[in-house]
N, C-alpha and C positions, 0 to 999 in steps of 0.2 A: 743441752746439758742437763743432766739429771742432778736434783735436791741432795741425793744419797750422798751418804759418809763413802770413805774407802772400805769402812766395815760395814756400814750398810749393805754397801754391793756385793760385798765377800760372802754374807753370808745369805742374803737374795740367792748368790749361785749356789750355794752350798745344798738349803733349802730346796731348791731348784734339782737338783744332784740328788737329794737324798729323794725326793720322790718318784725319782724318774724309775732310783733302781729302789722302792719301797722299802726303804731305810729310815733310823733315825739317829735322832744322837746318841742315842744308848750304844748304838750299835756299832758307833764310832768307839766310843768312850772305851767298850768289852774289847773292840780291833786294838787300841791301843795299850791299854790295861789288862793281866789277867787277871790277876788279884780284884777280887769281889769290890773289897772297902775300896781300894783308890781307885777303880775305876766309876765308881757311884759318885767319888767328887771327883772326879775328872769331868763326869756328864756336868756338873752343877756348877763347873767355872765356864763348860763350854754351852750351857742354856744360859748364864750371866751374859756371856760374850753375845750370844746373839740375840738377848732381849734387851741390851742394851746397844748394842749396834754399834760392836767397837771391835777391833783387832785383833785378832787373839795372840799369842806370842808366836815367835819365829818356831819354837818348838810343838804346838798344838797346830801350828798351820801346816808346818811339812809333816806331822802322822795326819791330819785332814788329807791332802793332795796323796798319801802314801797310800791310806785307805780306797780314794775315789779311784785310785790307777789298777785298782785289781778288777774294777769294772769295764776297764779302756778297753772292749775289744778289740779296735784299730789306733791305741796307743797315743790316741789326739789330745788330751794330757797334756802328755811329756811333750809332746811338741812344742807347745806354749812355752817351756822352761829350757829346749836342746838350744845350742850355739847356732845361728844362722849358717851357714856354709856356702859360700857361692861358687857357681861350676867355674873352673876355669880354660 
């Protein structure tokens, strides 16, 4: 079992994620925001959230996951979050 918060881990992967595909949170922050000013404090509640290692709202977590899916080449993502379906 590992020490980490739920937001520790969240954002471990996020972290994880944004360097994979050489990102940052800016880059989130510009995806979600066009608007110059509130996407500069959008970055600054979402470097809050991950220097503090805490949760970020249901709404900065679904444009996060919204963001990384344009990455998904093979869509493994969204798999995590589709309905299980068993054959019959």
């Amino acid at each position: 079992m590992s020490d980490k918060t739920f937001g520790e881990l969240f954002w471990s992967n996020v972290d994880k994620l944004l360097e994979e595909n050489k990102k940052g949170l800016k880059d989130i922050s510009r995806f979600l925001e066009s608007e110059p000013k509130k996407a500069n404090n959008l970055y600054h509640r979402l470097h809050r959230s991950r220097s503090e290692g805490t949760n970020p709202s249901n709404i900065m977590g679904g444009g996060i996951y919204s963001y990384f899916k344009q990455f998904d080449k093979f869509l493994t993502v969204g798999y995590m979050y589709d309905e299980q379906k068993e054959d019959e």
